[in-house]
Structures are given as C-alpha cells and as structure tokens.
PDB file of N, CA, C and O in Angstrom:
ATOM      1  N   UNK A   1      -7.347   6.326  -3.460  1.00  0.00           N
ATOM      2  CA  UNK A   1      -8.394   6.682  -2.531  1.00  0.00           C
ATOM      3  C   UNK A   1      -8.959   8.057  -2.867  1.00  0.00           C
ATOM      4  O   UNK A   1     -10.123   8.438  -2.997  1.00  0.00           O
ATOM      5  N   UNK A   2      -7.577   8.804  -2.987  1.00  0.00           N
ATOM      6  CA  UNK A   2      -8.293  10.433  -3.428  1.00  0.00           C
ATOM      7  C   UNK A   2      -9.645  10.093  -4.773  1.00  0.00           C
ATOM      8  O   UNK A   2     -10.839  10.315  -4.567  1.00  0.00           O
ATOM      9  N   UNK A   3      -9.255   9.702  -5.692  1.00  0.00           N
ATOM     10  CA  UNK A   3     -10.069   9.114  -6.977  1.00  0.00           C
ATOM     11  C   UNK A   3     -11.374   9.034  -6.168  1.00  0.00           C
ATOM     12  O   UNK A   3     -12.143   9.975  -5.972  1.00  0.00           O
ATOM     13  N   UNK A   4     -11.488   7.977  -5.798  1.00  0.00           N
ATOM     14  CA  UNK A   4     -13.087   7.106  -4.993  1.00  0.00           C
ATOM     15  C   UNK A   4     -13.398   8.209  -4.144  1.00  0.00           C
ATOM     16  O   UNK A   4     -14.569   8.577  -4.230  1.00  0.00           O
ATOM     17  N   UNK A   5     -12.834   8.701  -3.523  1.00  0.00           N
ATOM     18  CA  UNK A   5     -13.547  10.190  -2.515  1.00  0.00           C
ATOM     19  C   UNK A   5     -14.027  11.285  -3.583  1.00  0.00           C
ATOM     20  O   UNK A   5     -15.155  11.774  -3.516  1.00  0.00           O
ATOM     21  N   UNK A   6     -13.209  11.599  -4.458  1.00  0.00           N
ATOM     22  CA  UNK A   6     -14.151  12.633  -6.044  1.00  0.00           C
ATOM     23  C   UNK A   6     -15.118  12.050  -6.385  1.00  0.00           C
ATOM     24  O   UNK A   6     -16.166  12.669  -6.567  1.00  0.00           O
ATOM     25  N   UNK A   7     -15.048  10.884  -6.542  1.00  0.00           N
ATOM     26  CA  UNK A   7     -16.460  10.163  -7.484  1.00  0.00           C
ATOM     27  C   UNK A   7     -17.388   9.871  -6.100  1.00  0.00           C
ATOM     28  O   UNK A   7     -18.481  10.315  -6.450  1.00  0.00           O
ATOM     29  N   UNK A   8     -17.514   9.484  -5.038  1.00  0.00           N
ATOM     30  CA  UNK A   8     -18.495   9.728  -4.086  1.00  0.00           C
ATOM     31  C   UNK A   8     -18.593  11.058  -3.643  1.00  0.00           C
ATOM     32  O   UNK A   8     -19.109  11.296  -2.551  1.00  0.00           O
ATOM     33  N   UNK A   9     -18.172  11.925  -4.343  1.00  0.00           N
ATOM     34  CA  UNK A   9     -18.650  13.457  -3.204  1.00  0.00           C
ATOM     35  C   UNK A   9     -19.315  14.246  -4.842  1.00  0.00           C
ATOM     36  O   UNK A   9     -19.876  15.339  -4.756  1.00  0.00           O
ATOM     37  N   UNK A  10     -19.137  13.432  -6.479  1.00  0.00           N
ATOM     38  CA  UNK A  10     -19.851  13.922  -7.012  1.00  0.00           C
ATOM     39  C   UNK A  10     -21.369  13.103  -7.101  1.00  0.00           C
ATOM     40  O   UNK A  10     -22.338  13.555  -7.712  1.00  0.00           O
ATOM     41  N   UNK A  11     -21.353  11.816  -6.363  1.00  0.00           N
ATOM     42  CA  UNK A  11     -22.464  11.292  -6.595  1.00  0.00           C
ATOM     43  C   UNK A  11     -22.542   9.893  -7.238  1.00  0.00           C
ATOM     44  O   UNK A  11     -23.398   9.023  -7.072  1.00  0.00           O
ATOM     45  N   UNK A  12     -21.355   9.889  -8.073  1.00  0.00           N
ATOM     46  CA  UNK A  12     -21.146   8.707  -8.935  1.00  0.00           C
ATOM     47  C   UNK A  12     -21.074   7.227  -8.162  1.00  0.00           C
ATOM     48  O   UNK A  12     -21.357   6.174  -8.734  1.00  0.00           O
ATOM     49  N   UNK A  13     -20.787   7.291  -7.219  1.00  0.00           N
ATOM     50  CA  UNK A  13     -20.546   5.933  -6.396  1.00  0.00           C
ATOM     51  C   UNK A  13     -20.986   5.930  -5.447  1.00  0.00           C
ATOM     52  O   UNK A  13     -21.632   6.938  -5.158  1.00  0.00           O
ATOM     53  N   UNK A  14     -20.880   4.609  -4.238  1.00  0.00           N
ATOM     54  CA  UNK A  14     -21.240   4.887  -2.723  1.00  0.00           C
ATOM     55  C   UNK A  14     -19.903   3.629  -3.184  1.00  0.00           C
ATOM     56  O   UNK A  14     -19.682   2.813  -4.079  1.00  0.00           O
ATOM     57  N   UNK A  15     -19.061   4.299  -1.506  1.00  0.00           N
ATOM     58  CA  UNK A  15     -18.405   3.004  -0.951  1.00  0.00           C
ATOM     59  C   UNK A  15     -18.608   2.822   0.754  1.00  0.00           C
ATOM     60  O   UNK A  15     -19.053   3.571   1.624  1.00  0.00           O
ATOM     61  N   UNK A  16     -17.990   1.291   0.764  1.00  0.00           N
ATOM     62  CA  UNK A  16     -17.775   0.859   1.954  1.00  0.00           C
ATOM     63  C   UNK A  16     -16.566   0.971   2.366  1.00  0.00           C
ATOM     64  O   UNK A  16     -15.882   0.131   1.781  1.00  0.00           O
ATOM     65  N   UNK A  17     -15.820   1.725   3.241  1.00  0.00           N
ATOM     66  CA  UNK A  17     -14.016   2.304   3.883  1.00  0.00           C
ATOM     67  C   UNK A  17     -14.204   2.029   5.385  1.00  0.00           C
ATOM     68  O   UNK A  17     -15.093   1.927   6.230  1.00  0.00           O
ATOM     69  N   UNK A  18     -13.340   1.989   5.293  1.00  0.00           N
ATOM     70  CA  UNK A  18     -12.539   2.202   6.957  1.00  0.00           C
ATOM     71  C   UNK A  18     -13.268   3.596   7.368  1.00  0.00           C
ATOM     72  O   UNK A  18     -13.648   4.516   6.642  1.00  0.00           O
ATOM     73  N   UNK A  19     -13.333   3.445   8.739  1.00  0.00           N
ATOM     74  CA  UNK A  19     -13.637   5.106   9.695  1.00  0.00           C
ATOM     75  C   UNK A  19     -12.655   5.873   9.835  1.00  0.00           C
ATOM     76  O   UNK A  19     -12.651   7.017  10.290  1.00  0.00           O
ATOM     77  N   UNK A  20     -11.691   5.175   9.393  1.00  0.00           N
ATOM     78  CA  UNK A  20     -10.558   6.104   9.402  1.00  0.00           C
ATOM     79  C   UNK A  20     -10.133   7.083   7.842  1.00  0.00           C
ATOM     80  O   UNK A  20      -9.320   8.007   7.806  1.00  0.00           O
ATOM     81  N   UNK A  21     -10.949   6.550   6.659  1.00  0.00           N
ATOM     82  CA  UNK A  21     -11.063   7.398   5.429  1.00  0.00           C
ATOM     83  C   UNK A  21     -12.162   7.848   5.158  1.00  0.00           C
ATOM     84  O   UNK A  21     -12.635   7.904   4.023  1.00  0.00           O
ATOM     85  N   UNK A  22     -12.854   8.333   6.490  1.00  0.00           N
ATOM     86  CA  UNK A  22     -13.973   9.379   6.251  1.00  0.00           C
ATOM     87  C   UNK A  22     -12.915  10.507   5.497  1.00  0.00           C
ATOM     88  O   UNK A  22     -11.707  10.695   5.349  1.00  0.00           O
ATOM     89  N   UNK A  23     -14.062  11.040   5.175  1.00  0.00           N
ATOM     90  CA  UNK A  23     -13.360  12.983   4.465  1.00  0.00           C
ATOM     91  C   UNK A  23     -14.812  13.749   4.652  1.00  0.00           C
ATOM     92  O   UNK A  23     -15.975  13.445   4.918  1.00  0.00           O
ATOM     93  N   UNK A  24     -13.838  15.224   4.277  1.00  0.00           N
ATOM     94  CA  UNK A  24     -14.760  16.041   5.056  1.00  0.00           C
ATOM     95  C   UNK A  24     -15.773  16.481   3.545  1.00  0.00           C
ATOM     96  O   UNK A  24     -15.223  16.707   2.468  1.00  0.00           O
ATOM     97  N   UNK A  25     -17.464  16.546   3.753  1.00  0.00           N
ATOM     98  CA  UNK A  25     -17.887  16.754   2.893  1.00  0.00           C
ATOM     99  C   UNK A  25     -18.573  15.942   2.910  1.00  0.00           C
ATOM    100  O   UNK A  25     -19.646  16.345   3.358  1.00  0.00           O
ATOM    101  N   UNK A  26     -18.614  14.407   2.535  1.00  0.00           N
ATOM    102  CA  UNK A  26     -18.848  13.264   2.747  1.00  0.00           C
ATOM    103  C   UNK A  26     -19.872  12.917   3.676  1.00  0.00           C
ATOM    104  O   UNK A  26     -19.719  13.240   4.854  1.00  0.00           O
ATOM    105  N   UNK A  27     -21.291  12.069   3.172  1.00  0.00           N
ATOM    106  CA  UNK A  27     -21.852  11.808   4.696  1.00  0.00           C
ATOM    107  C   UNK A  27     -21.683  10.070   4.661  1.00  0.00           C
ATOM    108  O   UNK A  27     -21.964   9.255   3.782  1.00  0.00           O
ATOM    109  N   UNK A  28     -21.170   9.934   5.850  1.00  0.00           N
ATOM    110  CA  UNK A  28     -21.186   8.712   6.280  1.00  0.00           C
ATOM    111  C   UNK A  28     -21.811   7.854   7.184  1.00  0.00           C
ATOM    112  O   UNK A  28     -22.120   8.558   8.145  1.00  0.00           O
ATOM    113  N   UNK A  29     -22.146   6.749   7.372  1.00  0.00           N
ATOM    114  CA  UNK A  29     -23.215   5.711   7.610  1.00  0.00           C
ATOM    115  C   UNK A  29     -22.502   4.694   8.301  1.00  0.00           C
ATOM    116  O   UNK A  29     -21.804   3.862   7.721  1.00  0.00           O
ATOM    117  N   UNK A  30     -22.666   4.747   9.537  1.00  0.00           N
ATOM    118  CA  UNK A  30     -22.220   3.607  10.295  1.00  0.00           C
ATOM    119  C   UNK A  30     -22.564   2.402   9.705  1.00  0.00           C
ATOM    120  O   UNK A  30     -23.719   2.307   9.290  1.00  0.00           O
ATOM    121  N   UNK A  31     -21.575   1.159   9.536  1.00  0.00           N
ATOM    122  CA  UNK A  31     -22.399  -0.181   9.221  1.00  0.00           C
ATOM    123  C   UNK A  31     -22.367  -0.858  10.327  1.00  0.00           C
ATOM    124  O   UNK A  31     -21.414  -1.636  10.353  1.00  0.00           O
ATOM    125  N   UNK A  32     -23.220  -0.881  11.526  1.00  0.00           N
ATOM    126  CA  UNK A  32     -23.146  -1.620  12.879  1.00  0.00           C
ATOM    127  C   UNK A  32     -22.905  -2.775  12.630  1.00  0.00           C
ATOM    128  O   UNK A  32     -22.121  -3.248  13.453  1.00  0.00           O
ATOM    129  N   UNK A  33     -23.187  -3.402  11.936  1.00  0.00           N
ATOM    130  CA  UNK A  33     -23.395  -4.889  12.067  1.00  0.00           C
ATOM    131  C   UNK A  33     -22.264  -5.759  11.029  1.00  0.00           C
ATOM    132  O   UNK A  33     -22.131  -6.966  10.822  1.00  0.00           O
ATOM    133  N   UNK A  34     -21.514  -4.519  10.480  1.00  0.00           N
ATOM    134  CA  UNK A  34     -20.650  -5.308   9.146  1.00  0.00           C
ATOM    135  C   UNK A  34     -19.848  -6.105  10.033  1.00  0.00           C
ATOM    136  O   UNK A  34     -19.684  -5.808  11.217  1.00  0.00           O
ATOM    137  N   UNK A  35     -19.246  -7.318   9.365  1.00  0.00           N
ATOM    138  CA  UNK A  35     -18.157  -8.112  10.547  1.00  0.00           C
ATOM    139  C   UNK A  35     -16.888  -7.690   9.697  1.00  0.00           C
ATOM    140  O   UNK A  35     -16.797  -6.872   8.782  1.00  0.00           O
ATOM    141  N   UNK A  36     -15.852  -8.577  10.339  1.00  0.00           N
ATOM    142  CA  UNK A  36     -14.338  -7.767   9.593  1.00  0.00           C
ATOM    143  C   UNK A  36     -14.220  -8.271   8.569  1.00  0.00           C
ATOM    144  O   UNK A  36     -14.640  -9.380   8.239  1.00  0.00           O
ATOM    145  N   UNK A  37     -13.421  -7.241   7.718  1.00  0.00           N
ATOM    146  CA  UNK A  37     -13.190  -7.515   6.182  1.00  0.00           C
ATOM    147  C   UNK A  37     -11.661  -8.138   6.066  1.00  0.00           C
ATOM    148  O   UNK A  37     -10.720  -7.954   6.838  1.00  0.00           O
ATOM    149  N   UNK A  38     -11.710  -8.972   4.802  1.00  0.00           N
ATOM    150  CA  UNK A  38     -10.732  -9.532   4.256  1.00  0.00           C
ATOM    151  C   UNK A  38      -9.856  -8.745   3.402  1.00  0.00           C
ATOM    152  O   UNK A  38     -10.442  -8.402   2.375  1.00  0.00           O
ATOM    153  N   UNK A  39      -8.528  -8.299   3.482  1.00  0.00           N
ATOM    154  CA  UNK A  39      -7.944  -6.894   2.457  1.00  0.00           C
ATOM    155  C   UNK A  39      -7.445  -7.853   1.520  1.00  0.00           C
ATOM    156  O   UNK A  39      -7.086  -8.989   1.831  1.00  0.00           O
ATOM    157  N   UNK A  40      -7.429  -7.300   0.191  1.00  0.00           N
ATOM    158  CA  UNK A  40      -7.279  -8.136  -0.648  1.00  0.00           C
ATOM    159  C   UNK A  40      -5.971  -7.406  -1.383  1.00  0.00           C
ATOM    160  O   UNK A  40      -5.903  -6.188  -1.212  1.00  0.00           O
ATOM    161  N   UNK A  41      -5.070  -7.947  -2.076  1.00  0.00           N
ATOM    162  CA  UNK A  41      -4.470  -7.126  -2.712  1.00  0.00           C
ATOM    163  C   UNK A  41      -4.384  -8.111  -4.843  1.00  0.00           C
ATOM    164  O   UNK A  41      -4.058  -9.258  -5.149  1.00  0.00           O
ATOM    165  N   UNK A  42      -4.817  -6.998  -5.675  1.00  0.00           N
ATOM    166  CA  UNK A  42      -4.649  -7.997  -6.969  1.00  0.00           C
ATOM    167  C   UNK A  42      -3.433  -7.561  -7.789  1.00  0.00           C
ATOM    168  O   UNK A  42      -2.775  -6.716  -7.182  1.00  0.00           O
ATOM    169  N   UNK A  43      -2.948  -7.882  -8.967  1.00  0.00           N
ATOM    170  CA  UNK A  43      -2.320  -7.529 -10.170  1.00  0.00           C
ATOM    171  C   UNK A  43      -2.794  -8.399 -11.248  1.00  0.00           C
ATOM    172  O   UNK A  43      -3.493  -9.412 -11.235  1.00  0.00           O
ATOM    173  N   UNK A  44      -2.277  -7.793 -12.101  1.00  0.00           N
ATOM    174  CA  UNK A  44      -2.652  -8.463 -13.427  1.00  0.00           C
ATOM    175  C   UNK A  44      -1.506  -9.634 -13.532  1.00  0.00           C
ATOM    176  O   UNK A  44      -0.405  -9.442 -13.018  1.00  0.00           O
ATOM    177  N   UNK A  45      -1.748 -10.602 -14.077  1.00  0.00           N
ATOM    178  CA  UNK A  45      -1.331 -11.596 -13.901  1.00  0.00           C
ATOM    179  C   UNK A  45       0.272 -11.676 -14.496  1.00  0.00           C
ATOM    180  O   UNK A  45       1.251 -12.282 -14.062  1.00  0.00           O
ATOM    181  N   UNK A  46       0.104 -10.851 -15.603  1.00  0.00           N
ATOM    182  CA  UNK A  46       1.583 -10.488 -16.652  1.00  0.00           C
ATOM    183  C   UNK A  46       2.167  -8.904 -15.466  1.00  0.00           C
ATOM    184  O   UNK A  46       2.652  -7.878 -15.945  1.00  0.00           O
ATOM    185  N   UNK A  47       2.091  -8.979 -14.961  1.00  0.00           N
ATOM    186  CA  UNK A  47       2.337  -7.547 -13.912  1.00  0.00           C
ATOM    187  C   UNK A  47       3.966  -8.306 -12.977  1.00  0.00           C
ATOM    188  O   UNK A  47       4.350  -9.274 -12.321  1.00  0.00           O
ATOM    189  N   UNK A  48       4.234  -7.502 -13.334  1.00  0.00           N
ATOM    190  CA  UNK A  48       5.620  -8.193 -12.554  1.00  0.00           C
ATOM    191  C   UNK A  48       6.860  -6.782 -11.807  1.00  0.00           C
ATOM    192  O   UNK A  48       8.071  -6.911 -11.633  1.00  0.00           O
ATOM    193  N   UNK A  49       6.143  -5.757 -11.560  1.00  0.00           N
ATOM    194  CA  UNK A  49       6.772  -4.743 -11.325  1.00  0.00           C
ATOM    195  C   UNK A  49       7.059  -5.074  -9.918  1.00  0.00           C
ATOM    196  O   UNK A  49       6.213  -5.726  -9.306  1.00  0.00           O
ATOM    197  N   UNK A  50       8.478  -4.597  -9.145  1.00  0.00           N
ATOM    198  CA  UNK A  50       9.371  -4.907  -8.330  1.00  0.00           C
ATOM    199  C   UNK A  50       8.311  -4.375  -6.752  1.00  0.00           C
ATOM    200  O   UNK A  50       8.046  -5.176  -5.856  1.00  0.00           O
ATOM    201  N   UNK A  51       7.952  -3.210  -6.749  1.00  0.00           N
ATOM    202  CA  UNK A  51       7.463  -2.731  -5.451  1.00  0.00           C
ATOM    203  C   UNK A  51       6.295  -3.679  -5.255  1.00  0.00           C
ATOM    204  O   UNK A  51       6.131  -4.234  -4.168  1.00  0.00           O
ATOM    205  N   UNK A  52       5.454  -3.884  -6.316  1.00  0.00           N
ATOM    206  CA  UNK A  52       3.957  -4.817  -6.561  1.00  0.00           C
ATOM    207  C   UNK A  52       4.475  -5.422  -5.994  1.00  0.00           C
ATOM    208  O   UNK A  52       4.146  -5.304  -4.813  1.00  0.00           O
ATOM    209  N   UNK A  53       5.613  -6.494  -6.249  1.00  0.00           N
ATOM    210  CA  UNK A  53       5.493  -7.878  -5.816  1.00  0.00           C
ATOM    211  C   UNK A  53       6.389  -7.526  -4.419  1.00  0.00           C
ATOM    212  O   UNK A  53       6.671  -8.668  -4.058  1.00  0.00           O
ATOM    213  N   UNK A  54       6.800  -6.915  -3.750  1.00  0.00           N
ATOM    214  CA  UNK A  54       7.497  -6.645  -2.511  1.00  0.00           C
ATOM    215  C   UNK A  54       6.283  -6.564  -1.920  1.00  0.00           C
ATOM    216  O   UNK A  54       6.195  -7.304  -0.941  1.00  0.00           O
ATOM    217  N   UNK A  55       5.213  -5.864  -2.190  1.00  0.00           N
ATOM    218  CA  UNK A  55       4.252  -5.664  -1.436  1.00  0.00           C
ATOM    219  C   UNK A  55       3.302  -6.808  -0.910  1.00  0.00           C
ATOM    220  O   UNK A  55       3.050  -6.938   0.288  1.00  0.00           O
ATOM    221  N   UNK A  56       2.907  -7.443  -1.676  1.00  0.00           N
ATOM    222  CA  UNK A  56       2.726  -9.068  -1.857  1.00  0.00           C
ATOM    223  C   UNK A  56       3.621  -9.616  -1.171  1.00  0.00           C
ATOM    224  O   UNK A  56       2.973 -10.104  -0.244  1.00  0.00           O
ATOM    225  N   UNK A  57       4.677  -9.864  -1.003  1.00  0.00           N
ATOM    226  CA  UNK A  57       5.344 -10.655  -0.357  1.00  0.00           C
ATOM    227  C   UNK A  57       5.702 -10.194   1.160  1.00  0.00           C
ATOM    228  O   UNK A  57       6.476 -10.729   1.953  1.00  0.00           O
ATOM    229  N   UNK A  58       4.899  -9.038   1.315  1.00  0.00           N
ATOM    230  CA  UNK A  58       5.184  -8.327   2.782  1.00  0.00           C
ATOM    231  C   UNK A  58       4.175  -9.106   3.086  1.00  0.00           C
ATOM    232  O   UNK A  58       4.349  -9.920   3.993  1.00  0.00           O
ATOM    233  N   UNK A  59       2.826  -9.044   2.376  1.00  0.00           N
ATOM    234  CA  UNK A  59       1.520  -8.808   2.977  1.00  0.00           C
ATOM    235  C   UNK A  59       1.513 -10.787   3.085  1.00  0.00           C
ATOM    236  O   UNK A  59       1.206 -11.265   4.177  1.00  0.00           O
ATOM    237  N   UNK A  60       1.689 -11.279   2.490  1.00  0.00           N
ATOM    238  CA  UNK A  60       1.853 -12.611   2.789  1.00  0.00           C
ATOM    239  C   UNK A  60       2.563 -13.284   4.041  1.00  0.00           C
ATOM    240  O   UNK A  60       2.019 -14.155   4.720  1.00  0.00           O
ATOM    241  N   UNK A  61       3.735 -12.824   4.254  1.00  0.00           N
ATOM    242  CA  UNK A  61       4.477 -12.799   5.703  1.00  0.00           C
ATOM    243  C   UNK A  61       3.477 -12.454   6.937  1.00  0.00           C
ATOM    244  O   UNK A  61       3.632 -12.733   8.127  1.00  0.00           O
ATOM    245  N   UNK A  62       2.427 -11.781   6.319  1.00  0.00           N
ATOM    246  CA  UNK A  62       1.499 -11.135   8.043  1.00  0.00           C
ATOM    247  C   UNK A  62       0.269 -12.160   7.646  1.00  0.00           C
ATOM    248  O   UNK A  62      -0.755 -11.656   8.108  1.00  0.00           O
ATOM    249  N   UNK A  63       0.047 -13.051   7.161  1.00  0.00           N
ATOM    250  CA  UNK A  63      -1.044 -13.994   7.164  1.00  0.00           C
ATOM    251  C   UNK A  63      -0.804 -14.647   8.199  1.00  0.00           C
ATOM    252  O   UNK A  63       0.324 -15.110   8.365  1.00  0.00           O
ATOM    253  N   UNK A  64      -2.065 -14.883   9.370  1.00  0.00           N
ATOM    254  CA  UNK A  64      -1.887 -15.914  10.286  1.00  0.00           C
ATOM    255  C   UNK A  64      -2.630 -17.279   9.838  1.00  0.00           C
ATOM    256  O   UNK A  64      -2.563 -18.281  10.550  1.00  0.00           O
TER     257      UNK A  64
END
C-alpha cells in the first residue's frame, strides 16, 4: 500500500481504496455511487509459500 500511496502522491497513478487508506497529502474523491467491491486475493500459480496459502485458506473459510 505504502508503494501505491508514493506513486499516487508523485502523479504516476490514480487509485480506487477504501476511506479508510486515505493519507495525508493525497486528494481524494468520494465515489457516491460505487457499489461493494469483491477482495480478491492472487498468486502465481507455481507459488506455494506457507503464509500465502494460510491466507487463502483463512479467506476462503469467510466466504458466504
């Protein structure tokens, strides 16, 4: 996140975040009308590191 907040406060990007990862510096833009987002989580397919896949398997348990 720190990364994507440098590259939008030099100009390089615009993103869409949570209101809760405003930062200071930053101007931000209400999206009134966005509806809720889907969180996605990826790896590379040969990726097999232990916390990755704990994390995945947390985030799968909270799917309704």
């Amino acid at each position: 996140m720190a990364e994507l907040i440098s590259l939008v406060r030099i100009g390089r990007v615009v993103a869409v975040v949570r209101r809760s990862l405003r930062a200071p510096g930053i101007v931000c833009v209400l999206v009134a009308d966005a509806g809720p987002s889907l969180p996605v989580i990826a790896r590379r397919e040969d990726g097999h590191r232990d916390h990755v896949t704990a994390l995945i398997t947390a985030a799968a348990s909270l799917q309704h």
